[in-house]
NUFI-309762 format. One line per field, with one value per atom (N, C-alpha, C): x, y, z; residue number from 1. Coordinates in steps of 0.001 Angstrom, whole numbers. Example, Ala and Ser with C-alpha at 12.3 -4.5 7.8 and 13.67 -1.06 7.14 Angstrom:
BEGIN
east: (13190:12300:13200:12850:13670:12900)
north: (-5690:-4500:-3300:-2250:-1060:30)
up: (7800:7800:7800:7080:7140:7870)
k: (1:1:1:2:2:2)
//
This chain:
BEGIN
east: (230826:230795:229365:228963:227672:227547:226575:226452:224630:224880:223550:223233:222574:222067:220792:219935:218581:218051:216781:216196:214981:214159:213008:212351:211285:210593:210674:211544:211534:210390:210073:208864:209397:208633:209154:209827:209785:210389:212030:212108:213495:214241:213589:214411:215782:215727:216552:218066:218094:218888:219565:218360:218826:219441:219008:219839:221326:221337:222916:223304:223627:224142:224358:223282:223356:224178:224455:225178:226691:226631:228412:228969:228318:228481:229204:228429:228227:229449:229119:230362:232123:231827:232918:233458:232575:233023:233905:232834:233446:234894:235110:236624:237318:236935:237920:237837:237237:236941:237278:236955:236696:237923:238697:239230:240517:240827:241973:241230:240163:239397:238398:239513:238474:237326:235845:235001:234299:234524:233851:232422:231250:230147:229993:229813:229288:228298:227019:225820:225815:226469:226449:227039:228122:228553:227929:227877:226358:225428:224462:223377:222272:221759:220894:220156:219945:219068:219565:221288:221318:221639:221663:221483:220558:218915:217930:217117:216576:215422:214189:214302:212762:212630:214000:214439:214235:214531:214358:212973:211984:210797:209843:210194:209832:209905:210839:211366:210990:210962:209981:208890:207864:206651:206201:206944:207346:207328:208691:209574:209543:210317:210703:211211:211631:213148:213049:214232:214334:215702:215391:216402:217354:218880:219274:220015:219676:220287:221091:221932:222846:222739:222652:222697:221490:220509:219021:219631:220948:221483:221479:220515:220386:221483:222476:223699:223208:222581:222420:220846:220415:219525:219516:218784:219003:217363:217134:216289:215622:214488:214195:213098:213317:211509:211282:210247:209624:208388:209155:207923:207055:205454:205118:205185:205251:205597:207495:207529:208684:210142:210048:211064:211477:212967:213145:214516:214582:215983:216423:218010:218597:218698:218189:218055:219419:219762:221186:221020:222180:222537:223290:223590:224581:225191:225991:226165:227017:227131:227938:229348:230453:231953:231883:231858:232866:231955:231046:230407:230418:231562:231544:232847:232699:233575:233520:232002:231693:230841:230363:229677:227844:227759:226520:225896:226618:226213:225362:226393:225797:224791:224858:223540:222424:222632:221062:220622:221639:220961:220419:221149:219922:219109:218496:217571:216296:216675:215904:215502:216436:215915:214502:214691:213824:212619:213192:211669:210604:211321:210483:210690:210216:210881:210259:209061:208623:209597:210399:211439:212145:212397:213629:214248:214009:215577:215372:216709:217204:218115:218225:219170:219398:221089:221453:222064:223122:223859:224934:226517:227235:227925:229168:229900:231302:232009:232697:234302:233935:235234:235094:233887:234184:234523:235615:235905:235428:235378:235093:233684:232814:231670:231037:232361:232355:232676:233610:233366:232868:231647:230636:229148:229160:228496:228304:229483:229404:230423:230217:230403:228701:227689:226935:225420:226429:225991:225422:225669:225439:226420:225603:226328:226402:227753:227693:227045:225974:225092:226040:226194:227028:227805:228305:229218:229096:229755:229822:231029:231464:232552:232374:230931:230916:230129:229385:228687:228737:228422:228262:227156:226409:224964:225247:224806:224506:223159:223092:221752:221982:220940:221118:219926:219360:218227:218482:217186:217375:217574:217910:218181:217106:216389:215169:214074:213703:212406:211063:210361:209586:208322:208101:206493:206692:207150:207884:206782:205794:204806:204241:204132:204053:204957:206210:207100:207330:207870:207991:209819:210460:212037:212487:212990:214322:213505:212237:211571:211183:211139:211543:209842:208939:207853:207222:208350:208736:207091:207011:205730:204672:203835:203214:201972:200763:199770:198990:198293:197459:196098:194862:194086:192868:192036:191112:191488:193174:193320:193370:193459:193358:194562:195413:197125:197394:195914:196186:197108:197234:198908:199619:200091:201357:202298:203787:204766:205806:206837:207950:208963:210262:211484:212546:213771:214224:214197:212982:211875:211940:212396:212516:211416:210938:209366:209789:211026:211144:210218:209187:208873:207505:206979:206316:204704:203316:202339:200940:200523:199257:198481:197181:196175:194682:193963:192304:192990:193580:193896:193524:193251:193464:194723:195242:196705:196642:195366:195517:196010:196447:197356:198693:199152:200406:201835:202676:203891:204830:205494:206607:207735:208773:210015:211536:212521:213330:213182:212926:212705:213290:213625:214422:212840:212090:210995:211571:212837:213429:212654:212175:211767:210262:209796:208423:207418:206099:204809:203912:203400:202069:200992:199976:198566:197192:196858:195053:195118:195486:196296:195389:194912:194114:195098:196123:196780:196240:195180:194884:195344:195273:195713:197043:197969:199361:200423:201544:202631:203736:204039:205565:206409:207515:208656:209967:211082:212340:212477:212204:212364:213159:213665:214279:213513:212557:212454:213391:214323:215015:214754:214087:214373:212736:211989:210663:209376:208096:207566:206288:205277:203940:203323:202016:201442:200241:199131:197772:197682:198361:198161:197404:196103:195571:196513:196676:197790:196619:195446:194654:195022:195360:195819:197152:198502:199344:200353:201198:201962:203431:204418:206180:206631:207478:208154:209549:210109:211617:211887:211973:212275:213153:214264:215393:215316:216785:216506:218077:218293:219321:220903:221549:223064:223193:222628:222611:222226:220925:220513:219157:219036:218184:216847:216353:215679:214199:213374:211879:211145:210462:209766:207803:207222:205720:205147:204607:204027:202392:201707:200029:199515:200548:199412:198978:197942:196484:196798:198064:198358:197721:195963:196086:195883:196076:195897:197366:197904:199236:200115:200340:201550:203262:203932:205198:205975:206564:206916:208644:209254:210625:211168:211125:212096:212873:213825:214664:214480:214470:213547:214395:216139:217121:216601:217006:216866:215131:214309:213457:212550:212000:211244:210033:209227:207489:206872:207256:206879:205415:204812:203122:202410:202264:201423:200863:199128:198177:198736:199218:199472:198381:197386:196753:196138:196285:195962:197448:198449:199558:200411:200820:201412:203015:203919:205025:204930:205618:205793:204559:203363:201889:201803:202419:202955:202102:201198:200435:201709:202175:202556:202081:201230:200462:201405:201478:201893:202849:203965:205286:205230:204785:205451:204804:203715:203062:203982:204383:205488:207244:207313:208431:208072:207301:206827:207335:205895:206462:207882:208470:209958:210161:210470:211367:211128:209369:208642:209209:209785:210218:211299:212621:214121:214205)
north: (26708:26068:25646:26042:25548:23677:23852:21904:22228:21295:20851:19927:19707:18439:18521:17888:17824:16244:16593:15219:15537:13787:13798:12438:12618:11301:10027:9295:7623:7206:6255:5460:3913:2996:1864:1550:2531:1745:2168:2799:3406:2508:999:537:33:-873:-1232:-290:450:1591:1774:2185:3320:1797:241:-873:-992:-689:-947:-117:1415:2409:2448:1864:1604:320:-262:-1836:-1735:-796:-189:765:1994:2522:1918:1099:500:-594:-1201:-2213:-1749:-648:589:566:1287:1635:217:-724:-2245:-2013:-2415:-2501:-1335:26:1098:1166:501:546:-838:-1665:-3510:-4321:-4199:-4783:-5574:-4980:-5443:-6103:-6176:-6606:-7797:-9280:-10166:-10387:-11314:-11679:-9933:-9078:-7683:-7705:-7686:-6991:-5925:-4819:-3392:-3405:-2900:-2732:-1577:-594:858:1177:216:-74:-476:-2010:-2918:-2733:-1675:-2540:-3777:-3989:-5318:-4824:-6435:-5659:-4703:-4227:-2824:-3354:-4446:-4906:-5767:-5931:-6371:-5363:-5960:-5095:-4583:-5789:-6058:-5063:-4997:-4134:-2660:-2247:-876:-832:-1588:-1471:-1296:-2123:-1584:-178:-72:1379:2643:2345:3725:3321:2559:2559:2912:2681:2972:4096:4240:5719:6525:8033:9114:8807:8338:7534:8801:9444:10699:9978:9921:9786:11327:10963:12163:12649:13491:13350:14417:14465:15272:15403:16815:17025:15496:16136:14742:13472:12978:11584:11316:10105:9395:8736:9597:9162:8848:8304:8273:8398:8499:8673:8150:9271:9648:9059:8479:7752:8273:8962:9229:8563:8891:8314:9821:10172:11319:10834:11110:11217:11871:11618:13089:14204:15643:16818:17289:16682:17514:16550:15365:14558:13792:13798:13119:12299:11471:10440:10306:10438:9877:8768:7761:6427:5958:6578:6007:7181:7485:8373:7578:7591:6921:7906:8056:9020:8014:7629:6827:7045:6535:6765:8182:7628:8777:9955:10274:11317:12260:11189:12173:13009:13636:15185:16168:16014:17293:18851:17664:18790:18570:17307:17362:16492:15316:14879:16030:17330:18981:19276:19437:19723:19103:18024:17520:17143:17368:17471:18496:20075:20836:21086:20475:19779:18981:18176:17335:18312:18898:20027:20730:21293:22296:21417:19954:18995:19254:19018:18797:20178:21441:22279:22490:21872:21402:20827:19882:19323:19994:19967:20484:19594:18502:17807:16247:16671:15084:14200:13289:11978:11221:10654:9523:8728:7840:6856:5975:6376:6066:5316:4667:3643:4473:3942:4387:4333:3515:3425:4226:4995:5851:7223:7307:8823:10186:9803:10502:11468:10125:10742:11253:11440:11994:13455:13862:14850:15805:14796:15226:15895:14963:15471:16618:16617:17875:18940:18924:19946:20729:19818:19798:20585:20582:20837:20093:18542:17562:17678:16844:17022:15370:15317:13231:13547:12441:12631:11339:10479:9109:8198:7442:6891:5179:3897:3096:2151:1045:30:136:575:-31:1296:2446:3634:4938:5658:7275:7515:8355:8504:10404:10926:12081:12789:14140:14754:15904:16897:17694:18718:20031:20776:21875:22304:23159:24893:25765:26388:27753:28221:29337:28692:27458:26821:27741:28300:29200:28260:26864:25823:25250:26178:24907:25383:25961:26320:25245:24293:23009:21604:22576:21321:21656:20155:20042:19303:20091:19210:19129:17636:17956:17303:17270:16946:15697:15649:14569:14405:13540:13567:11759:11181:9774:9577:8180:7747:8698:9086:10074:9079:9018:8614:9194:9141:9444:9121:9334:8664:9378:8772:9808:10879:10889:11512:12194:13194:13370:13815:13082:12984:12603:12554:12791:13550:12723:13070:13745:13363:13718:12944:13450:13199:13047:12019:11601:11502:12043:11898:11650:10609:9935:10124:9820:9714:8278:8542:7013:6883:5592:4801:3528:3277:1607:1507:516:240:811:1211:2051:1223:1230:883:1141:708:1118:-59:713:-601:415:-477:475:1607:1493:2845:2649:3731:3787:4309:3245:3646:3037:3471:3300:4264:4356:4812:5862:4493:5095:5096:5979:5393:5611:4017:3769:3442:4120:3535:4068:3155:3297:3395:2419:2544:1298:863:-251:-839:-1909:-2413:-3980:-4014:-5694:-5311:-6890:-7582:-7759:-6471:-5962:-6994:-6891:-7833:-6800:-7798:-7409:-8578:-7753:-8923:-7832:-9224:-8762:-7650:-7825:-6541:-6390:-5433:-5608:-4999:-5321:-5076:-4954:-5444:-5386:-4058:-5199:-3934:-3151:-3566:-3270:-3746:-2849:-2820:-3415:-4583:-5040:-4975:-4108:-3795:-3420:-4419:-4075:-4161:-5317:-5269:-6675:-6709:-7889:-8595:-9132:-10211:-11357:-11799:-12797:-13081:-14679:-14836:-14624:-14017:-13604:-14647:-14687:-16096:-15016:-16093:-15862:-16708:-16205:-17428:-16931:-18192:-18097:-16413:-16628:-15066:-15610:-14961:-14955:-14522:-14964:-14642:-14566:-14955:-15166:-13680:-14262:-13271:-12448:-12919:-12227:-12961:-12065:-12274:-12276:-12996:-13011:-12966:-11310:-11691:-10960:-11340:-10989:-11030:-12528:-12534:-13805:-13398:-14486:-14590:-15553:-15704:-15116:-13671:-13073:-13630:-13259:-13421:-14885:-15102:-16152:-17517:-17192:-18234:-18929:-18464:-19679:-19971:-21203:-21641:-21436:-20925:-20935:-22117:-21963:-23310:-22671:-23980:-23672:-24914:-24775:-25880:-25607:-26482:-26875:-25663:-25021:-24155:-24366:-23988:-24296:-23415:-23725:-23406:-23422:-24267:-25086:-23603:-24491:-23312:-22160:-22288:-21637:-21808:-20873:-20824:-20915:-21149:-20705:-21047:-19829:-19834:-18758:-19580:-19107:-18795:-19608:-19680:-21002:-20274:-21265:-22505:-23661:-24500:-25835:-25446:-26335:-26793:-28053:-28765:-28814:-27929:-27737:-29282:-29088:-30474:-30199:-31159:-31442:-32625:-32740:-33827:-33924:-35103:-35246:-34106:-33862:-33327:-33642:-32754:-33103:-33082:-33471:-33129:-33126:-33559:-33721:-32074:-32487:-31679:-30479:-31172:-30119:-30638:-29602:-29819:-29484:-29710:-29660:-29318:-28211:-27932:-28975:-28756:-29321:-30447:-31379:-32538:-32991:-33359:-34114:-34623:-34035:-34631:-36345:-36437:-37711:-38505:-38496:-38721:-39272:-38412:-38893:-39350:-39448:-40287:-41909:-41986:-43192:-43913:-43227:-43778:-44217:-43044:-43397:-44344:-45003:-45991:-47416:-47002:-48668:-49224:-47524:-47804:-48863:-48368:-48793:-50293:-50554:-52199:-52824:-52494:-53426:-53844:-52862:-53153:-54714)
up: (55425:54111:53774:52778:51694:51693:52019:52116:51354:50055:49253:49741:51038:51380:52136:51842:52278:52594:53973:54176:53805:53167:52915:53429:54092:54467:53189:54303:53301:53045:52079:52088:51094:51625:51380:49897:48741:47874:48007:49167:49174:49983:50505:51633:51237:50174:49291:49303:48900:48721:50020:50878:52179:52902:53064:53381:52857:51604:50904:51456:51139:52033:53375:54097:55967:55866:55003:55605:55125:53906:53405:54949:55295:56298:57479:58239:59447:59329:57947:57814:57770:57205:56973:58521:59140:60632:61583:61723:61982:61719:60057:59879:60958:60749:61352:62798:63011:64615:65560:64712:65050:64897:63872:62728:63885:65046:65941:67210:66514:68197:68408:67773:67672:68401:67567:68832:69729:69262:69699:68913:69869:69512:69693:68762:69366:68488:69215:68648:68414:68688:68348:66681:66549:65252:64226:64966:63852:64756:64408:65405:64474:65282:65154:64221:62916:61690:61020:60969:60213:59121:58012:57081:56577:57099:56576:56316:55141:54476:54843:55582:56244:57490:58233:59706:58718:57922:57251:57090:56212:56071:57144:58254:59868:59933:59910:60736:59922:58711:57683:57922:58636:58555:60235:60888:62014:62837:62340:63117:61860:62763:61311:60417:59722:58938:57426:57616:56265:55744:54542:53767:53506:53191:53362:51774:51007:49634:49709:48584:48291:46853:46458:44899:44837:45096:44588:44726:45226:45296:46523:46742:48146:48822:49583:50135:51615:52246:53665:54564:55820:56083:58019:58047:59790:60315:61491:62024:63356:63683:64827:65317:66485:67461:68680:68201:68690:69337:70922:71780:72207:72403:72540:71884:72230:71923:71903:72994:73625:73406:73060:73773:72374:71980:70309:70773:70339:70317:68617:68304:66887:67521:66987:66809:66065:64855:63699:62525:62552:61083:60672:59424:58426:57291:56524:55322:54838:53484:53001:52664:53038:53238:52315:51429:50530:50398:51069:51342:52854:53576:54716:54695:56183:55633:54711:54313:53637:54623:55377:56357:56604:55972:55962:56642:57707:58824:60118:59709:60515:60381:58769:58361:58603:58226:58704:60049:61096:62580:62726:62217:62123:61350:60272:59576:60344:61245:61972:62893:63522:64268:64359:62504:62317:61679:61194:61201:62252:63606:64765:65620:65423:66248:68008:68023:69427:70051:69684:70264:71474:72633:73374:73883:73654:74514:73018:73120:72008:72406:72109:73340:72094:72156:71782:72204:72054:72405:71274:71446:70528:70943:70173:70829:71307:72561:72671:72085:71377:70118:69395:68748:67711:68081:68298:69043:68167:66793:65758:65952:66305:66844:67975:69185:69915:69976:69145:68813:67595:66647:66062:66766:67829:68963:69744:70343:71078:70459:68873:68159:67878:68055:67254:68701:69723:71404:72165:71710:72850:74136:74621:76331:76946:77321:77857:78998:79333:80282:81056:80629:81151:80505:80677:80186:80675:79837:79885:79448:79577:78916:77413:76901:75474:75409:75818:74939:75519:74911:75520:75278:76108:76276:76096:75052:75152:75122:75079:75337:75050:74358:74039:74203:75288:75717:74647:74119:73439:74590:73996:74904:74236:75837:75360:74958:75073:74602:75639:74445:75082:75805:75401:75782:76801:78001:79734:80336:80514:81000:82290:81474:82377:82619:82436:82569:83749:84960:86195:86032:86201:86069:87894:87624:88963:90214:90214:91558:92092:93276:94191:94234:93816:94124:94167:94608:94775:96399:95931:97039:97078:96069:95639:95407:95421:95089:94203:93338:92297:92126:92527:92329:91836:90662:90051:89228:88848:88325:86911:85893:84639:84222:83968:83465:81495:81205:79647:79215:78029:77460:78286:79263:80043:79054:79266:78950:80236:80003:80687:80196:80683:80419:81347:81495:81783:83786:83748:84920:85696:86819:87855:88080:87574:87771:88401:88523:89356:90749:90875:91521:91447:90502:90792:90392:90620:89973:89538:88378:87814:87520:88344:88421:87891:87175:86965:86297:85213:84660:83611:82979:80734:80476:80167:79066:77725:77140:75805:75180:73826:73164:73225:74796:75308:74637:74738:73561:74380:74434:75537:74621:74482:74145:74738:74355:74714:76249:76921:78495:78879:80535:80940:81785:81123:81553:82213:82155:83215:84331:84693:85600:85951:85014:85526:84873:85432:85507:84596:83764:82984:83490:84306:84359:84242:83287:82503:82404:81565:80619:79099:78882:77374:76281:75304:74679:73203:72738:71258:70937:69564:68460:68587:69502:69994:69458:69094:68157:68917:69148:70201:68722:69341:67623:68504:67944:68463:69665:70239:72196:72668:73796:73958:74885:74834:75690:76216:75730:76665:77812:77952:79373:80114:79096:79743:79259:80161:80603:80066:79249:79290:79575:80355:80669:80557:80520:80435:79292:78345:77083:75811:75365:74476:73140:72024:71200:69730:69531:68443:67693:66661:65066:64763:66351:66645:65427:65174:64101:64421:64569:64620:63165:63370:62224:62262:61564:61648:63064:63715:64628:65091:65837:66552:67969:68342:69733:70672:69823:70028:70224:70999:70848:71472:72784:73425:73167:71732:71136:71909:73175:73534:73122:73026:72466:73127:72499:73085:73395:74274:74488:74650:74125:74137:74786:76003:76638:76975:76372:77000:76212:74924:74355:73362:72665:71476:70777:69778:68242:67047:67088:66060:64724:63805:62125:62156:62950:62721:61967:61374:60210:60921:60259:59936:58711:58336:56618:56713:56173:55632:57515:57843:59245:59363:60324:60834:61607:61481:62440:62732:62485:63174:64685:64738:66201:66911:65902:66567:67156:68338:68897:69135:68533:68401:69377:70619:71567:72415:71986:72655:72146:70858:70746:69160:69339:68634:67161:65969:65252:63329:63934:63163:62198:60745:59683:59541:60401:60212:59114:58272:57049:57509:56569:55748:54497:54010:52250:52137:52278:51983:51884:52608:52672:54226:54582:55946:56553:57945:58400:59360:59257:59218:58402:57215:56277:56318:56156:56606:57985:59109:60070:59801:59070:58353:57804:56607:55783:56669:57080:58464:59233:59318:60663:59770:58614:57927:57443:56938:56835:57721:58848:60327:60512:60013:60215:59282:57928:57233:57178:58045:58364:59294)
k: (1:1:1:2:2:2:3:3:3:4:4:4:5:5:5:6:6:6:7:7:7:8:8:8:9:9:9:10:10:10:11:11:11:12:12:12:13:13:13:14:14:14:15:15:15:16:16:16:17:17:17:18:18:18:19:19:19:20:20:20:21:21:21:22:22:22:23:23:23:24:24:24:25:25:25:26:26:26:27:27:27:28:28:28:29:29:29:30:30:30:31:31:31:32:32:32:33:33:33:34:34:34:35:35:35:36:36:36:37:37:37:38:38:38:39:39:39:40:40:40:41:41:41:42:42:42:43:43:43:44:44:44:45:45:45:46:46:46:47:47:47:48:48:48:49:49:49:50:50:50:51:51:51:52:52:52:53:53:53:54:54:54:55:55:55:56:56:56:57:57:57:58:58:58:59:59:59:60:60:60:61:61:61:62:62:62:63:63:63:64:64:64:65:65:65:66:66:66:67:67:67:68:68:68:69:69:69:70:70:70:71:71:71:72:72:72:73:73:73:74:74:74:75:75:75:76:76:76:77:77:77:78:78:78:79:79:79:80:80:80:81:81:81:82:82:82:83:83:83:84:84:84:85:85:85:86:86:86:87:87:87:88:88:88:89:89:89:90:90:90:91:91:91:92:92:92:93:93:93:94:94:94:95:95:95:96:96:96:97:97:97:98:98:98:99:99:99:100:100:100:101:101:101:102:102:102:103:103:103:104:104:104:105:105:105:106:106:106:107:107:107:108:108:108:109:109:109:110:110:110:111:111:111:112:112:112:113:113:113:114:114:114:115:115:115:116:116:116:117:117:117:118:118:118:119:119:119:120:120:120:121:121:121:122:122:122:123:123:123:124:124:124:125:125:125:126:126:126:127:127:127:128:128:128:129:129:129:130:130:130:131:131:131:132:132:132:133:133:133:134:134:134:135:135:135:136:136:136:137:137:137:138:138:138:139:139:139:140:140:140:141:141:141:142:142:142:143:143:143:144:144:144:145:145:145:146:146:146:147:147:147:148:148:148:149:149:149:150:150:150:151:151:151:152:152:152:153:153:153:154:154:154:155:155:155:156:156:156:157:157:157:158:158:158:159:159:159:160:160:160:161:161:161:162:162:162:163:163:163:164:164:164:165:165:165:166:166:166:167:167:167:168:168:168:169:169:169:170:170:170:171:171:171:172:172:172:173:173:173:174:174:174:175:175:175:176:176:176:177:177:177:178:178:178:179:179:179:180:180:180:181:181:181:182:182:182:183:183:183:184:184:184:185:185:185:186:186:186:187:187:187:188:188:188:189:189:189:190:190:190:191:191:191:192:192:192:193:193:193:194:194:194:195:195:195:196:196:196:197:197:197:198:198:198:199:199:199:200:200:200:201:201:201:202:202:202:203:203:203:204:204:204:205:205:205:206:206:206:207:207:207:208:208:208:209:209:209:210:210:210:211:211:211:212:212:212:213:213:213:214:214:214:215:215:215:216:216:216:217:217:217:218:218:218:219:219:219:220:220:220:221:221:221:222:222:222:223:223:223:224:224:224:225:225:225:226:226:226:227:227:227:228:228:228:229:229:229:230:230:230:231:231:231:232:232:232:233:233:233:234:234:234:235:235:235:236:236:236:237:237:237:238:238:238:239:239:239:240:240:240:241:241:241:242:242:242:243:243:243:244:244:244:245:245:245:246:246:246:247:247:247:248:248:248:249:249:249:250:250:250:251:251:251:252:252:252:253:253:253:254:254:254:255:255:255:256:256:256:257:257:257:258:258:258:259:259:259:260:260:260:261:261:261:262:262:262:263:263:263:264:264:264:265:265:265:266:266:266:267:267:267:268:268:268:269:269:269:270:270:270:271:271:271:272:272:272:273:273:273:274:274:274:275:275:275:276:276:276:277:277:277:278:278:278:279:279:279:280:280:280:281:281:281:282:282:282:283:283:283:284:284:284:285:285:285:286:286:286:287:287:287:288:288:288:289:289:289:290:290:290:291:291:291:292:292:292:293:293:293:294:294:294:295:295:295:296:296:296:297:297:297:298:298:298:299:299:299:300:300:300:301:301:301:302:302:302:303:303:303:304:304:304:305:305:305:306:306:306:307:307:307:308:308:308:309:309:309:310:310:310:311:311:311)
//
């Protein structure tokens, strides 16, 4: 069957749009998937941010992000992160309800395809409630690499990729030393590095994603000019870190809530604007020239003081 559907690189005035559509979608699914299952998080369903604007404007400035039209009407839009040459993950497709079952969720995987045709291996991860998209998948020639309580991990090698010239698959080359070596732009794929370490190296303009970095140590470390986007820290400690000109934004303290703490560090001239700042606590410290809605806090605890002296 004939499917009129085409992708075209998003760009920010489209976030708007491609948000309503991703948050009808996703919300869609919830009900058909969720709707008997109080208290259920699936992030594969909702994931995190799939109804802020701001999480879209990231991610087109970001990642691939193609909007996907039909007959010139922006019904949807598929999300990648392309590593390297060789190595691509779908991040989230969406098509808006009453546009699926036409055939063009198909289409535009091989669409993306022929975006990136260097590509040979593509990886995703769905929920395992949506059975629907289990077998969109491996209609489409994914393969379940593993399985979980809450996702399916598929993968998909292209088959006949003529550029393996220097690909090394399968090998055991564990307790291996390296030294002096010239490993520019090498590429890695779902490659056991636990335990592994780099000291005196250049890894500038390395691109790490989608990787399991728990537990691990960063020291004197030169990071400028470095993009931290979409990661979970929970639970993780900085210390003695230069932070001058670093920026938080669109940012929480995830499912668990817990609360950050800042001790013995030199904030001063720091902003914060349009955040949440319930319960927050300001104890022994310098507070001088710090405002409120431009209000000296000096100020008010002045006025608060004499209050209290005249009761």
């Amino acid at each position: 069957m004939y499917v009129n559907s085409t992708i075209e690189k998003a760009v920010i005035k489209d976030a708007e749009i491609l948000t309503e559509i991703k948050k009808k979608t996703f919300d869609e699914e919830a009900r058909k998937w969720l709707s008997n299952q109080d208290g259920v998080v699936d992030f594969n369903i909702q994931p995190p941010g799939y109804a802020s604007i701001e999480m879209t404007k990231y991610m087109i400035e970001e990642l691939e992000y193609f909007k996907i039209k039909y007959y010139e009407k922006v019904i949807g839009g598929i999300i990648v992160t392309v590593t390297g040459k060789s190595f691509g993950r779908i991040d989230r497709i969406f098509v808006e309800p009453n546009y699926q079952g036409k055939g063009i969720g198909s289409q535009v995987i091989n669409l993306i395809e022929e975006q990136f045709p260097n590509v040979r291996t593509w990886d995703l991860e769905t929920s395992r409630r949506q059975v629907n998209n289990h077998h969109f998948y491996e209609k489409m020639g994914y393969k379940t690499t593993f399985m979980t309580d809450d996702e399916y991990y598929y993968i998909k090698r292209k088959a006949n990729f003529l550029s393996k010239e220097n690909v090394v698959e399968e090998k055991n080359i564990s307790n291996v030393q390296y030294e002096n070596c010239n490993m520019e732009k090498t590429e890695c794929y779902q490659v056991n590095l636990e335990g592994c370490s780099f000291t005196n190296s250049n890894l500038m303009n390395t691109n790490i994603s989608n990787c399991n970095l728990s537990y691990s140590k960063f020291r004197n470390i030169n990071l400028r000019h470095s993009l931290f986007a979409d990661l979970n820290l929970s639970h993780s400690k900085m210390k003695f870190v230069t932070l001058g000109g670093v920026s938080f934004i669109d940012t929480n303290l995830g499912v668990e809530e817990q609360p950050i703490s800042f001790e013995r560090c030199d904030l001063q001239g720091s902003k914060i604007s349009n955040s949440n700042l319930k319960n927050l606590e300001i104890i022994d410290s310098d507070l001088s020239g710090m405002k409120i809605d431009n209000i000296a806090v000096k100020d008010l605890l002045d006025a608060y003081y004499q209050m209290n002296e005249k009761k």
